[in-house]
CHARMM-style PDB file with segment names, atoms N, HN, CA, C and O in Angstrom:
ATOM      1  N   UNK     1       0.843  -1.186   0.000  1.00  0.00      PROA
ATOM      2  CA  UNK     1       0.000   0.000   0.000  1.00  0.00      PROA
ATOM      3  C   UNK     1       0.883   1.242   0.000  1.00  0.00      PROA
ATOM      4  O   UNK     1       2.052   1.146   0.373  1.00  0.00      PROA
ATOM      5  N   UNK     2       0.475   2.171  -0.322  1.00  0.00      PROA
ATOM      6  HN  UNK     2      -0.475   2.249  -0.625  1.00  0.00      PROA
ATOM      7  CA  UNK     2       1.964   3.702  -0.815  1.00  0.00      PROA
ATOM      8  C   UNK     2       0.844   4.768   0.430  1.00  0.00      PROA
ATOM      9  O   UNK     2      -0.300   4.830   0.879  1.00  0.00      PROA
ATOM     10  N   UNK     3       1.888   5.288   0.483  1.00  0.00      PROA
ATOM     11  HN  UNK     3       2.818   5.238   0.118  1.00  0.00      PROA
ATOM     12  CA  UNK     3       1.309   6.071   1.773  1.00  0.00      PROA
ATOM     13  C   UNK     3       0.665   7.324   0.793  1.00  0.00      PROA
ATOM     14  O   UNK     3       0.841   7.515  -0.410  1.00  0.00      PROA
ATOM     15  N   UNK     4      -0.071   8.024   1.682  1.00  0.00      PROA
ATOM     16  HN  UNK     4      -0.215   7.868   2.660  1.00  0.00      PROA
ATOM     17  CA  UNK     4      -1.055   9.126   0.835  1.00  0.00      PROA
ATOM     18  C   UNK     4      -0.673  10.433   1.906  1.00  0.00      PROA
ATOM     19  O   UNK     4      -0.469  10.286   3.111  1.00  0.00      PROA
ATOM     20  N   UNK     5      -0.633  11.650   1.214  1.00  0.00      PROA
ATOM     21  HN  UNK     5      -0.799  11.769   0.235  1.00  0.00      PROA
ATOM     22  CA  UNK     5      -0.951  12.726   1.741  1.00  0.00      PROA
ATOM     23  C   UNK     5      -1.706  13.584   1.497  1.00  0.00      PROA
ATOM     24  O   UNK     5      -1.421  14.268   0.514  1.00  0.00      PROA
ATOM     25  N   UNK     6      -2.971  13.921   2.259  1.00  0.00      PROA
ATOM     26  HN  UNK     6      -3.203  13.365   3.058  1.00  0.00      PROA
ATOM     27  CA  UNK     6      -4.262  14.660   2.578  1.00  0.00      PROA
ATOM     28  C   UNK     6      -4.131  15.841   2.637  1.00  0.00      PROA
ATOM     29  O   UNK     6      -3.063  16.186   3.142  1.00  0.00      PROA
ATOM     30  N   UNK     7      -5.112  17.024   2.168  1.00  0.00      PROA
ATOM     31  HN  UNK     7      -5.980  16.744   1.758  1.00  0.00      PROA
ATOM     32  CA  UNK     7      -5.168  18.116   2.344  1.00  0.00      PROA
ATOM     33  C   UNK     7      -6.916  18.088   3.081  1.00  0.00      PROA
ATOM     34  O   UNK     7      -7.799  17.391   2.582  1.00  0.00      PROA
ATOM     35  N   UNK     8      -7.137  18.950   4.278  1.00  0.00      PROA
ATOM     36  HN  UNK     8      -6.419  19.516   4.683  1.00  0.00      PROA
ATOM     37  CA  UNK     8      -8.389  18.914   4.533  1.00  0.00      PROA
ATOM     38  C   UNK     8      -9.199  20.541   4.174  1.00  0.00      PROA
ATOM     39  O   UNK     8      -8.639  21.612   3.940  1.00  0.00      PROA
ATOM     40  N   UNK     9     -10.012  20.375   4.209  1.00  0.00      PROA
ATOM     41  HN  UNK     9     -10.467  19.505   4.399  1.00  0.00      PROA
ATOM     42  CA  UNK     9     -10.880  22.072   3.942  1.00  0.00      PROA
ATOM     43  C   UNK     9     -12.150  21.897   4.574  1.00  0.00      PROA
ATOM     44  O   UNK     9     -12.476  20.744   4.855  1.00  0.00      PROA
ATOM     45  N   UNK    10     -13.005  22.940   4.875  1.00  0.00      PROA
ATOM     46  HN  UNK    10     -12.740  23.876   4.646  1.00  0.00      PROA
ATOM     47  CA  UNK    10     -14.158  22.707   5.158  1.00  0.00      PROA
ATOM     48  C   UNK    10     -15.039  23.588   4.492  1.00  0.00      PROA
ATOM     49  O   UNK    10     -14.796  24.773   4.267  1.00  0.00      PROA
ATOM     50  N   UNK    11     -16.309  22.837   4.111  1.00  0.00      PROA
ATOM     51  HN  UNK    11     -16.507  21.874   4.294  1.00  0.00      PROA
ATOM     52  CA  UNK    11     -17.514  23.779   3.593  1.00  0.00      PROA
ATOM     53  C   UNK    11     -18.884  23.224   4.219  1.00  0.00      PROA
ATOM     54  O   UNK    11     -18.952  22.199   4.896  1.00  0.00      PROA
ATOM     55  N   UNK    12     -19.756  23.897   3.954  1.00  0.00      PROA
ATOM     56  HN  UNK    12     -19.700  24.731   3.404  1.00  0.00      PROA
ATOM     57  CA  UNK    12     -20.800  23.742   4.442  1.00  0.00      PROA
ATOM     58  C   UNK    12     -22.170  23.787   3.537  1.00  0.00      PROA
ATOM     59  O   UNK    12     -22.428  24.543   2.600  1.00  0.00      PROA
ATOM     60  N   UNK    13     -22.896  22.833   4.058  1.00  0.00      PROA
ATOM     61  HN  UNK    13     -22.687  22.219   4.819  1.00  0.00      PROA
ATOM     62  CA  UNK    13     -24.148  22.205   3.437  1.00  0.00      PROA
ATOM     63  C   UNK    13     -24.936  22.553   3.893  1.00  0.00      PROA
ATOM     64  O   UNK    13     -24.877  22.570   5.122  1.00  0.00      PROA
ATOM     65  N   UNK    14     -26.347  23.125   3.140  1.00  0.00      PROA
ATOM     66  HN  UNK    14     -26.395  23.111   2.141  1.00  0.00      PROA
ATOM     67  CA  UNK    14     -27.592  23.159   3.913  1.00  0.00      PROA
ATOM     68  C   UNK    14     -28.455  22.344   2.627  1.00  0.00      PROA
ATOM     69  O   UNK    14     -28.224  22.039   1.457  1.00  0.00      PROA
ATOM     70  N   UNK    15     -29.725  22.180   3.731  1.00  0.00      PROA
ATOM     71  HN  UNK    15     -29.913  22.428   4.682  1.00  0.00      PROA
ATOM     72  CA  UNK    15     -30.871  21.698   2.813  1.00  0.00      PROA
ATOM     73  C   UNK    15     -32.330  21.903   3.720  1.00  0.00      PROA
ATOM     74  O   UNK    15     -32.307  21.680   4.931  1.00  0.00      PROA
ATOM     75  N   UNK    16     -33.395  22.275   3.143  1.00  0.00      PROA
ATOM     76  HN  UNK    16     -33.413  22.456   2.159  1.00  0.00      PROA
ATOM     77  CA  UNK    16     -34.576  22.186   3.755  1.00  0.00      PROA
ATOM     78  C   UNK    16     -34.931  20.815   4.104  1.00  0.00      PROA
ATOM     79  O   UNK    16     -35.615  20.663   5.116  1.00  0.00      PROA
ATOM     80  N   UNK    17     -34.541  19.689   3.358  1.00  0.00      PROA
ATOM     81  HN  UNK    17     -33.986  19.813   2.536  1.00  0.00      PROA
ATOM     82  CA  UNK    17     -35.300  18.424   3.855  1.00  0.00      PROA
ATOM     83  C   UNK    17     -34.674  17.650   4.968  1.00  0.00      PROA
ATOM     84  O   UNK    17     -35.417  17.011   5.713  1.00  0.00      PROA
ATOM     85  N   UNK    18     -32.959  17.638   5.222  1.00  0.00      PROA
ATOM     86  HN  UNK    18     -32.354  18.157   4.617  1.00  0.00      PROA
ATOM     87  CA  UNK    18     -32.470  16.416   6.272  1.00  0.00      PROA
ATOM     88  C   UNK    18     -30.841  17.031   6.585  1.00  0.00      PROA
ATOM     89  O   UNK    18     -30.332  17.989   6.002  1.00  0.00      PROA
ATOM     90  N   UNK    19     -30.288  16.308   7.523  1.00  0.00      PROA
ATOM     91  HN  UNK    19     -30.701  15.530   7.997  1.00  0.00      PROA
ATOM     92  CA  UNK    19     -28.749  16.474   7.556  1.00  0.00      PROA
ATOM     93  C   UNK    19     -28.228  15.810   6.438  1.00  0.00      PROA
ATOM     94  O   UNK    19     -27.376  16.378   5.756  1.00  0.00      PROA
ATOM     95  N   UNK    20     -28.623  14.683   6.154  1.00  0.00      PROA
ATOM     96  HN  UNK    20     -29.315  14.221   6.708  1.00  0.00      PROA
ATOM     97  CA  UNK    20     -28.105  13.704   4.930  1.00  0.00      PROA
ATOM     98  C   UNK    20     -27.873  14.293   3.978  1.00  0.00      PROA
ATOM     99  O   UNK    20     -26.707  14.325   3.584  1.00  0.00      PROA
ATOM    100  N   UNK    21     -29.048  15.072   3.159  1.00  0.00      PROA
ATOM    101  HN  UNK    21     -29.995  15.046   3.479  1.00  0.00      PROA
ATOM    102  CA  UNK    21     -28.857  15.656   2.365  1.00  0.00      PROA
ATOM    103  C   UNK    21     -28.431  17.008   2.263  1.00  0.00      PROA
ATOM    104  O   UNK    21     -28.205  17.608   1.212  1.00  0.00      PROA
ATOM    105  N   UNK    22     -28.332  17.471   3.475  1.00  0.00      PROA
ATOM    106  HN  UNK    22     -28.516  16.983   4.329  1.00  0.00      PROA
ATOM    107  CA  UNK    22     -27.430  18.652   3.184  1.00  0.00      PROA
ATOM    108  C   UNK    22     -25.622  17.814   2.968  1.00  0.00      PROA
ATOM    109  O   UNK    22     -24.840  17.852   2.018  1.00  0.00      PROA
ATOM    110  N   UNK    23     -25.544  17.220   4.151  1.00  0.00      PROA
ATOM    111  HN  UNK    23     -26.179  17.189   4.922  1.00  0.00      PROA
ATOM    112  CA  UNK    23     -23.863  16.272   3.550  1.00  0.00      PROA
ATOM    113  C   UNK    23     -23.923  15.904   2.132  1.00  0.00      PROA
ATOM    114  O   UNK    23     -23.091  16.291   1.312  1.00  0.00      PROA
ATOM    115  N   UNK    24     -25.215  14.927   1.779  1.00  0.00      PROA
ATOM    116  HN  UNK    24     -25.891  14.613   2.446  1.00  0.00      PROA
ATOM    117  CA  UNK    24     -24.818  14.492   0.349  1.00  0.00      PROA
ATOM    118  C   UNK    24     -24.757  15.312  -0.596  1.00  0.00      PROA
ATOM    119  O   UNK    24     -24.179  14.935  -1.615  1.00  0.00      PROA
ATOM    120  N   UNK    25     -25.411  16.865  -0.544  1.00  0.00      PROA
ATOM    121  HN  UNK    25     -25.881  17.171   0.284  1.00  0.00      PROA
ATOM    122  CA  UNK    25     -25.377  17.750  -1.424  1.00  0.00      PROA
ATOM    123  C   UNK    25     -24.076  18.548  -1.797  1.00  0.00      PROA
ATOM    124  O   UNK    25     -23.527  18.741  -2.882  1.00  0.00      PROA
ATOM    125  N   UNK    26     -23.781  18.940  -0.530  1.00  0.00      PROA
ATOM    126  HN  UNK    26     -24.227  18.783   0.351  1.00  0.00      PROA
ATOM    127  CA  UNK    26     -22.449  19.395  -0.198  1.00  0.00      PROA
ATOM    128  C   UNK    26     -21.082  18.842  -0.793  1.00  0.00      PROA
ATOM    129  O   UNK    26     -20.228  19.543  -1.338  1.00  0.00      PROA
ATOM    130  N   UNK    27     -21.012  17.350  -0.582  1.00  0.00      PROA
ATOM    131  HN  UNK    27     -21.705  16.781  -0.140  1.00  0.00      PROA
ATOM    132  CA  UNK    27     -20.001  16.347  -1.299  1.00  0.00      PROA
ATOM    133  C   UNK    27     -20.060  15.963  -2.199  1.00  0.00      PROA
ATOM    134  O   UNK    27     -19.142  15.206  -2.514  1.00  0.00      PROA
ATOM    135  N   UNK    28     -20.846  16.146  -2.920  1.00  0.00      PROA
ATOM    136  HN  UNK    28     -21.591  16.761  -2.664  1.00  0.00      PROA
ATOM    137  CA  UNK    28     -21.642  16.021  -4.472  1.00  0.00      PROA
ATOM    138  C   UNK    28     -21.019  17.482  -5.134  1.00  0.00      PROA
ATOM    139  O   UNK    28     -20.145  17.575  -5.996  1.00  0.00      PROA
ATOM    140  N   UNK    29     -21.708  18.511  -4.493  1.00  0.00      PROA
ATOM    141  HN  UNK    29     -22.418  18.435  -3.793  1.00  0.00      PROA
ATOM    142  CA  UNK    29     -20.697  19.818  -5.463  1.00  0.00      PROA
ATOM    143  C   UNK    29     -19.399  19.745  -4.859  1.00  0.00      PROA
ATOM    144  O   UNK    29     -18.610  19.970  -5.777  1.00  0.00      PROA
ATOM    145  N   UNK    30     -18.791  19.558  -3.844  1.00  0.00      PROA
ATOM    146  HN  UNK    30     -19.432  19.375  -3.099  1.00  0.00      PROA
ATOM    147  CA  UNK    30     -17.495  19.787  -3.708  1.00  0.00      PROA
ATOM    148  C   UNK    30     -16.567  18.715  -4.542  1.00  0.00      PROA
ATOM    149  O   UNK    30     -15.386  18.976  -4.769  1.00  0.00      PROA
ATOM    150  N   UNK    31     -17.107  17.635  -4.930  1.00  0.00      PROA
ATOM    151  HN  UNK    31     -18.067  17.423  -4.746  1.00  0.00      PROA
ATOM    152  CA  UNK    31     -16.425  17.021  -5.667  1.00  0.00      PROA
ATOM    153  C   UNK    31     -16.251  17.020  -7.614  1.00  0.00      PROA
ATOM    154  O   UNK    31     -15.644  16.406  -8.492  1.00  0.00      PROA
ATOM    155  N   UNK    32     -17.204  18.110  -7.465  1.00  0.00      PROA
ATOM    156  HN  UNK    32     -17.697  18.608  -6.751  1.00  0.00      PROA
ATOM    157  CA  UNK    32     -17.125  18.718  -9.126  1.00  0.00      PROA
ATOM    158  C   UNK    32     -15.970  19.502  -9.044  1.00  0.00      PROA
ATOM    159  O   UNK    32     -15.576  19.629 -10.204  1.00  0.00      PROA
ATOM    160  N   UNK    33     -15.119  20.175  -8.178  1.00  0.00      PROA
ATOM    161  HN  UNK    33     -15.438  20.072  -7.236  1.00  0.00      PROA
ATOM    162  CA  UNK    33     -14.632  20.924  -8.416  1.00  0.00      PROA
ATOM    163  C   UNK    33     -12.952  20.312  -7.583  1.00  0.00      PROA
ATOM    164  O   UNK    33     -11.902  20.802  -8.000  1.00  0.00      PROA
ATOM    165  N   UNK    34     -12.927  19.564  -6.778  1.00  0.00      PROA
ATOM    166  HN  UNK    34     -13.780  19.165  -6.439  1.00  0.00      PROA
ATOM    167  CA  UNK    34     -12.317  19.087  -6.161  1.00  0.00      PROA
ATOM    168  C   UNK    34     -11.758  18.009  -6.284  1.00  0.00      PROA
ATOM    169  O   UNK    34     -12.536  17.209  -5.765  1.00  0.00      PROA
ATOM    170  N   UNK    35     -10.811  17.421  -6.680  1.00  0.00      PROA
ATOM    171  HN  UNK    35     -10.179  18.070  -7.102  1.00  0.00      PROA
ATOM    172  CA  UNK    35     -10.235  16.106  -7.370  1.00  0.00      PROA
ATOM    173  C   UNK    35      -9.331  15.229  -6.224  1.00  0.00      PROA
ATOM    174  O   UNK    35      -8.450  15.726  -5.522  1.00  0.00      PROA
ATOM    175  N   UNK    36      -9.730  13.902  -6.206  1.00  0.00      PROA
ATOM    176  HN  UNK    36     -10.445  13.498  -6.776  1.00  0.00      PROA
ATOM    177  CA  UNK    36     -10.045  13.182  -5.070  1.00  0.00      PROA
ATOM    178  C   UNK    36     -10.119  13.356  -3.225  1.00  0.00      PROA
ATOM    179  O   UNK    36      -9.425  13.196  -2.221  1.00  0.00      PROA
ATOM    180  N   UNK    37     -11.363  13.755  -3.623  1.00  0.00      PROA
ATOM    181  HN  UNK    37     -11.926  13.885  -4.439  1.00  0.00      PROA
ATOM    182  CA  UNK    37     -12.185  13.583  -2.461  1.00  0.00      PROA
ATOM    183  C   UNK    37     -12.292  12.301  -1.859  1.00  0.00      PROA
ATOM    184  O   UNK    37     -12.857  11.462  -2.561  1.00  0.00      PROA
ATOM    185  N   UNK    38     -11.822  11.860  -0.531  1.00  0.00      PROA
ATOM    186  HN  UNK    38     -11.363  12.541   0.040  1.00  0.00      PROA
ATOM    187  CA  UNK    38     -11.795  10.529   0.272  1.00  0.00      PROA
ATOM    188  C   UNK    38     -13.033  10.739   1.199  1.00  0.00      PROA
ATOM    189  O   UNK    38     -14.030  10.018   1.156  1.00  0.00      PROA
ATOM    190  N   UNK    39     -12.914  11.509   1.810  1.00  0.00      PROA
ATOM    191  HN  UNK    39     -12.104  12.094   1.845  1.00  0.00      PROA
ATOM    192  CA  UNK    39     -13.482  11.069   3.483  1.00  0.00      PROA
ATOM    193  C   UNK    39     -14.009  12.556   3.773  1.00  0.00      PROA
ATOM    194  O   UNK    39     -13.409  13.432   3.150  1.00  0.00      PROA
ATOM    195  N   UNK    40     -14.918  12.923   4.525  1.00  0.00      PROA
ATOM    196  HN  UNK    40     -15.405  12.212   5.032  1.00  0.00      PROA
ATOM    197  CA  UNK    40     -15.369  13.906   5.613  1.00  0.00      PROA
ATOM    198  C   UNK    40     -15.774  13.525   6.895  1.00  0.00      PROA
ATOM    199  O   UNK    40     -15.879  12.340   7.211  1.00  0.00      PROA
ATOM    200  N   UNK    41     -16.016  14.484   7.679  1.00  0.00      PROA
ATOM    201  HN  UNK    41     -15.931  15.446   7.422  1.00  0.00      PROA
ATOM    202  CA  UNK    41     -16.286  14.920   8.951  1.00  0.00      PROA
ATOM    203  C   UNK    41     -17.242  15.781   8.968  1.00  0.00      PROA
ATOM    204  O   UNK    41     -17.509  16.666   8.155  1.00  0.00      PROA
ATOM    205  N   UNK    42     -17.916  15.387  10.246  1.00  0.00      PROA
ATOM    206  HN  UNK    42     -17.700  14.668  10.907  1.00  0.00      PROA
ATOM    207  CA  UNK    42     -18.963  16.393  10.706  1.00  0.00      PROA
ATOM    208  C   UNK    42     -18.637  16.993  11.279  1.00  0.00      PROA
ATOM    209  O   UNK    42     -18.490  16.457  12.377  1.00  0.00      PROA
ATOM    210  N   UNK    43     -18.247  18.372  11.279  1.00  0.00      PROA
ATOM    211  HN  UNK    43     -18.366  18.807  10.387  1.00  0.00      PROA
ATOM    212  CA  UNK    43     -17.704  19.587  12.515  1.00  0.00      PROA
ATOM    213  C   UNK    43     -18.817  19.959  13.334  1.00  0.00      PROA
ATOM    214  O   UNK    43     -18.516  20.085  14.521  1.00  0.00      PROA
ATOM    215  N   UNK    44     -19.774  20.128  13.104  1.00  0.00      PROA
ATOM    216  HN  UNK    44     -20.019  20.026  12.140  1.00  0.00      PROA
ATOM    217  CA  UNK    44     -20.798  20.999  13.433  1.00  0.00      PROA
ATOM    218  C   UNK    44     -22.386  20.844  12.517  1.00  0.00      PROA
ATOM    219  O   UNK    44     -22.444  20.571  11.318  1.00  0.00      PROA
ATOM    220  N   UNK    45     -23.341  21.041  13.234  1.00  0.00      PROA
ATOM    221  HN  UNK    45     -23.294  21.262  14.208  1.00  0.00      PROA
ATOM    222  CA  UNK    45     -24.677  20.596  13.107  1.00  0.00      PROA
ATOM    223  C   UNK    45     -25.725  21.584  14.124  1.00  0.00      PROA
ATOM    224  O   UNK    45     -26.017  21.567  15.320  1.00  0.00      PROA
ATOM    225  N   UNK    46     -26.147  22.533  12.803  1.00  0.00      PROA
ATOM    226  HN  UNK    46     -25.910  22.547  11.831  1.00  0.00      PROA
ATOM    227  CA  UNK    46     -26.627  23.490  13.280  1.00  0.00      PROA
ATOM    228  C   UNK    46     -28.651  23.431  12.498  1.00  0.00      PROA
ATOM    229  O   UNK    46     -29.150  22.383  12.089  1.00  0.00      PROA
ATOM    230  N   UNK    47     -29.246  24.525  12.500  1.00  0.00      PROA
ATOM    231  HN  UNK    47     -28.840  25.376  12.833  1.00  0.00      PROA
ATOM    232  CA  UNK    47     -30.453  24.404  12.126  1.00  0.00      PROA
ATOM    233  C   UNK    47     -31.290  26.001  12.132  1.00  0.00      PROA
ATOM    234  O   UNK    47     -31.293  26.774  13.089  1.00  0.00      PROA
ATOM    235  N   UNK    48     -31.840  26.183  11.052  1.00  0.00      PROA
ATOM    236  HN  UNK    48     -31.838  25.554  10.275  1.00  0.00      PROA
ATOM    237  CA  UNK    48     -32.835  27.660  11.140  1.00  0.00      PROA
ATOM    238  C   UNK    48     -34.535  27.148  11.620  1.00  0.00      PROA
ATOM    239  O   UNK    48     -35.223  26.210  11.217  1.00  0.00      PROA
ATOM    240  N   UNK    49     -34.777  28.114  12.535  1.00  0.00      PROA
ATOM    241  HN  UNK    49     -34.219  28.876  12.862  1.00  0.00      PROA
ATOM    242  CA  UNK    49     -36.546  27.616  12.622  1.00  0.00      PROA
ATOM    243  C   UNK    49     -37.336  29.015  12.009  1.00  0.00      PROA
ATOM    244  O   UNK    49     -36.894  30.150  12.188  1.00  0.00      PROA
ATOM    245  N   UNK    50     -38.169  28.808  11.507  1.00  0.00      PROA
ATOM    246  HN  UNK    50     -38.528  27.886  11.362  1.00  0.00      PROA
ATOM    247  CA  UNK    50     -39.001  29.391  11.098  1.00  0.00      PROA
ATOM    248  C   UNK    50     -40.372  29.176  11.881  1.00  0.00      PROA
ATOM    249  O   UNK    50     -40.758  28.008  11.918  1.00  0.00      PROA
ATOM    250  N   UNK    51     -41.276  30.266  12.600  1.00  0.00      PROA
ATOM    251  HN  UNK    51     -40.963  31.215  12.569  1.00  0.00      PROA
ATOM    252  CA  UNK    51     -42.960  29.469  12.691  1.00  0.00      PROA
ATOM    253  C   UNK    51     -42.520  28.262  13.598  1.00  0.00      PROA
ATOM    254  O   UNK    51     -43.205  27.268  13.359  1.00  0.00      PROA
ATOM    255  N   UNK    52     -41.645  28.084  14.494  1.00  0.00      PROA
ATOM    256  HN  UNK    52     -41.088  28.891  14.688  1.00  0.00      PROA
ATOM    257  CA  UNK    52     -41.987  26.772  15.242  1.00  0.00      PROA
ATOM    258  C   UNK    52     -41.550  25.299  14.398  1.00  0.00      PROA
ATOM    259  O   UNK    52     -41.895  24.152  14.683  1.00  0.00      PROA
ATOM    260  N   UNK    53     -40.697  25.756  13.300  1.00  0.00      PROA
ATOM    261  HN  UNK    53     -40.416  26.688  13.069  1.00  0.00      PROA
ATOM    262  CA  UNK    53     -40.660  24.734  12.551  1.00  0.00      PROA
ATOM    263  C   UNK    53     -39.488  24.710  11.890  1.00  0.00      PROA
ATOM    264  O   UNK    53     -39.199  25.788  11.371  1.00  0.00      PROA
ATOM    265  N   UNK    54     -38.286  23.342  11.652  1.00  0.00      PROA
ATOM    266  HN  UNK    54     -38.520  22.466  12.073  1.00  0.00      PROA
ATOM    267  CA  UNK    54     -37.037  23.608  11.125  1.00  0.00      PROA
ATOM    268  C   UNK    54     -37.140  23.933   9.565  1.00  0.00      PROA
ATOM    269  O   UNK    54     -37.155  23.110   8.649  1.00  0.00      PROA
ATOM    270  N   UNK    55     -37.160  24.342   9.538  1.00  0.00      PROA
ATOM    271  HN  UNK    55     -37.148  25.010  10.281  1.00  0.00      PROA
ATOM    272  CA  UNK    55     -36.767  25.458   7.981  1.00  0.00      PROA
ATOM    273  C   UNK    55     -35.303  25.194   7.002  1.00  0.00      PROA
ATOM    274  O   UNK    55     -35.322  25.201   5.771  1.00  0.00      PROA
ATOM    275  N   UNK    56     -34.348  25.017   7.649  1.00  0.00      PROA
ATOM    276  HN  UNK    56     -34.332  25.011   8.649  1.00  0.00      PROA
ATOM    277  CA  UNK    56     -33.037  24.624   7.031  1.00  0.00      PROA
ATOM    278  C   UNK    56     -32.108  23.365   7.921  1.00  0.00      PROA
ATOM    279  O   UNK    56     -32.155  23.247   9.146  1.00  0.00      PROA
ATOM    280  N   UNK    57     -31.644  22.874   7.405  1.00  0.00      PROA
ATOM    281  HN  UNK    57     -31.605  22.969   6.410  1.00  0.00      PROA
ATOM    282  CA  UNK    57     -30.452  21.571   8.102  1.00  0.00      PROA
ATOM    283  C   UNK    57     -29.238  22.468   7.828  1.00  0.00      PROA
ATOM    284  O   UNK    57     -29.219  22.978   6.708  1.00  0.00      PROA
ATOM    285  N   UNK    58     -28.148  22.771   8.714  1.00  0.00      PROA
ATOM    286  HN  UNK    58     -28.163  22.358   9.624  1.00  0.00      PROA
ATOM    287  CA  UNK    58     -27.191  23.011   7.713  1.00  0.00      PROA
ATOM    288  C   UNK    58     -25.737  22.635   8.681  1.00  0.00      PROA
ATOM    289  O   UNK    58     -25.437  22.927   9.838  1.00  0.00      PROA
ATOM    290  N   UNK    59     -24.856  21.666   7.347  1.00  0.00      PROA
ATOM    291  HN  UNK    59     -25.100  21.429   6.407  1.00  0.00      PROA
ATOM    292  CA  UNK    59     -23.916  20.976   8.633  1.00  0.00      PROA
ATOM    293  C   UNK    59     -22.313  21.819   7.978  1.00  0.00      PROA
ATOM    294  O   UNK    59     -22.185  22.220   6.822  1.00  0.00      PROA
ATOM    295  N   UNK    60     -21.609  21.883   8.701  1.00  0.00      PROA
ATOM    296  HN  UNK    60     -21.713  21.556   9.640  1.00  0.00      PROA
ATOM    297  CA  UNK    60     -20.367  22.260   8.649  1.00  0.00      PROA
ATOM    298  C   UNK    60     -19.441  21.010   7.998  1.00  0.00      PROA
ATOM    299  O   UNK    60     -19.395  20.048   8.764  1.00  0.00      PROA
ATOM    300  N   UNK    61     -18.915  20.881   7.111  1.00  0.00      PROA
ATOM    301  HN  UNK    61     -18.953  21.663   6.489  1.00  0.00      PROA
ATOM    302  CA  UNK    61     -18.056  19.364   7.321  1.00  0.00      PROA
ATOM    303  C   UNK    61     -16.495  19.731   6.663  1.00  0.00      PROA
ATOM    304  O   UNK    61     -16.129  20.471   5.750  1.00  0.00      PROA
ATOM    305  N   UNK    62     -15.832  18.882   7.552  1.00  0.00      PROA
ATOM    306  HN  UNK    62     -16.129  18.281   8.293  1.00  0.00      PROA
ATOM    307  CA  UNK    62     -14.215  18.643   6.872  1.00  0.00      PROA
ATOM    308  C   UNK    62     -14.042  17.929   6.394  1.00  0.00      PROA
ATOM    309  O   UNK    62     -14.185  16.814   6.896  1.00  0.00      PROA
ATOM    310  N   UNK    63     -13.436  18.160   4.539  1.00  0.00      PROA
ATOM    311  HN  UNK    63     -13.320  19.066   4.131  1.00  0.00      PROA
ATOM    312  CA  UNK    63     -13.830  17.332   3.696  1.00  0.00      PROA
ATOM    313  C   UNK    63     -12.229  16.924   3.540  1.00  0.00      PROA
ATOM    314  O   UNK    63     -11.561  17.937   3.745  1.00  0.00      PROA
ATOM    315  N   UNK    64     -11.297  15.648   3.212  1.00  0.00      PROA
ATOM    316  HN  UNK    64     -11.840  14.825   3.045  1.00  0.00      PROA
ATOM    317  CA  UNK    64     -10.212  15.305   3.079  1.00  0.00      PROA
ATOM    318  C   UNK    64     -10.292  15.204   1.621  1.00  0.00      PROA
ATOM    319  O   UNK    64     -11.287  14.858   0.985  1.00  0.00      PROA
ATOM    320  N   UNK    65      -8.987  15.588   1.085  1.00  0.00      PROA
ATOM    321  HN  UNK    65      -8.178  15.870   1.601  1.00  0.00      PROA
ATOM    322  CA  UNK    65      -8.970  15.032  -0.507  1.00  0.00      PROA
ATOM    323  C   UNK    65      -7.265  14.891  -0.535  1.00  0.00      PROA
ATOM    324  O   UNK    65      -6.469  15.668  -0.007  1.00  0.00      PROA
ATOM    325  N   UNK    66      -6.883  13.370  -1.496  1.00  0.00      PROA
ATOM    326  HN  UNK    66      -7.530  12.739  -1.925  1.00  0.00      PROA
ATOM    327  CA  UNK    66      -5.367  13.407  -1.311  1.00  0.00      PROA
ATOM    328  C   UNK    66      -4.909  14.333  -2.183  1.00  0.00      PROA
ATOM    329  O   UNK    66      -5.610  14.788  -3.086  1.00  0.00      PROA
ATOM    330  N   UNK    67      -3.763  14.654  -1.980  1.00  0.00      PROA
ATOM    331  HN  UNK    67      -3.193  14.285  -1.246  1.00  0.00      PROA
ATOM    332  CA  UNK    67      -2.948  15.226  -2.703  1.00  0.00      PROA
ATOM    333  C   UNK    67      -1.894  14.503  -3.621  1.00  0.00      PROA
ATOM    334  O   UNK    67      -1.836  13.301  -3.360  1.00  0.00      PROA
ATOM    335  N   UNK    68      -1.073  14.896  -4.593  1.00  0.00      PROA
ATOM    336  HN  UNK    68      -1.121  15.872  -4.805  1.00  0.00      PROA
ATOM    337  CA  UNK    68      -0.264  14.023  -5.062  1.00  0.00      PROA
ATOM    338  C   UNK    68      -0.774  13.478  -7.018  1.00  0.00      PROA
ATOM    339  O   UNK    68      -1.519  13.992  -7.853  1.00  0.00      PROA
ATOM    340  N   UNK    69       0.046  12.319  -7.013  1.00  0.00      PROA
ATOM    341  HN  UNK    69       0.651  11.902  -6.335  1.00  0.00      PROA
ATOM    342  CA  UNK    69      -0.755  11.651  -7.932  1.00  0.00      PROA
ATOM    343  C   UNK    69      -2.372  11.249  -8.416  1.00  0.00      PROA
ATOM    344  O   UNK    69      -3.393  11.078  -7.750  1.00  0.00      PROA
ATOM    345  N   UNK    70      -2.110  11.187  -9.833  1.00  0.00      PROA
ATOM    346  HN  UNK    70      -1.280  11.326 -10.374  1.00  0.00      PROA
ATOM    347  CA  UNK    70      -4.032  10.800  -9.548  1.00  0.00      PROA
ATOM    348  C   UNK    70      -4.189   9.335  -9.731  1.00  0.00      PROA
ATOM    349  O   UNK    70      -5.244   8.796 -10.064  1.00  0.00      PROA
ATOM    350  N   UNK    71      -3.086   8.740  -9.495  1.00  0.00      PROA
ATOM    351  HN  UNK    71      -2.229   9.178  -9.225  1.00  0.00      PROA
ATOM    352  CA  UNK    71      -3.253   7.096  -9.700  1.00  0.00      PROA
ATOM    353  C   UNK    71      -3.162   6.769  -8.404  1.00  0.00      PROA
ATOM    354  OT1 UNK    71      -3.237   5.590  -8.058  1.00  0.00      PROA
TER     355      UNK     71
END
């Protein structure tokens, strides 16, 4: 196995419907633009209410992507 070296960043996801999909949305565009993406983290897990009612999901995450070769 060849050892890897990581760069981490963080961005953040929201979505009206879930945490899931604010993560899956989030790692979905960050990986259009971002060339290999491995792994994230949840930093933080926050929420907007509106009316008594959650209105937005929105999570913080640290996203890892290696650096280096693309093989």
């Amino acid at each position: 196995m060849s050892d890897h070296v990581y760069k981490k960043i963080e961005i953040v996801g929201s979505s009206t419907t879930s945490i899931d999909d604010a993560i899956r949305t989030a790692i979905a565009k960050c990986s259009q633009t971002v060339k290999n993406v491995e792994w994230f983290e949840v930093a933080e897990t926050r929420g907007h209410v509106t009316d008594g009612q959650v209105a937005h999901f929105q999570v913080v995450l640290k996203v890892g992507f290696r650096i280096g070769s693309d093989a």
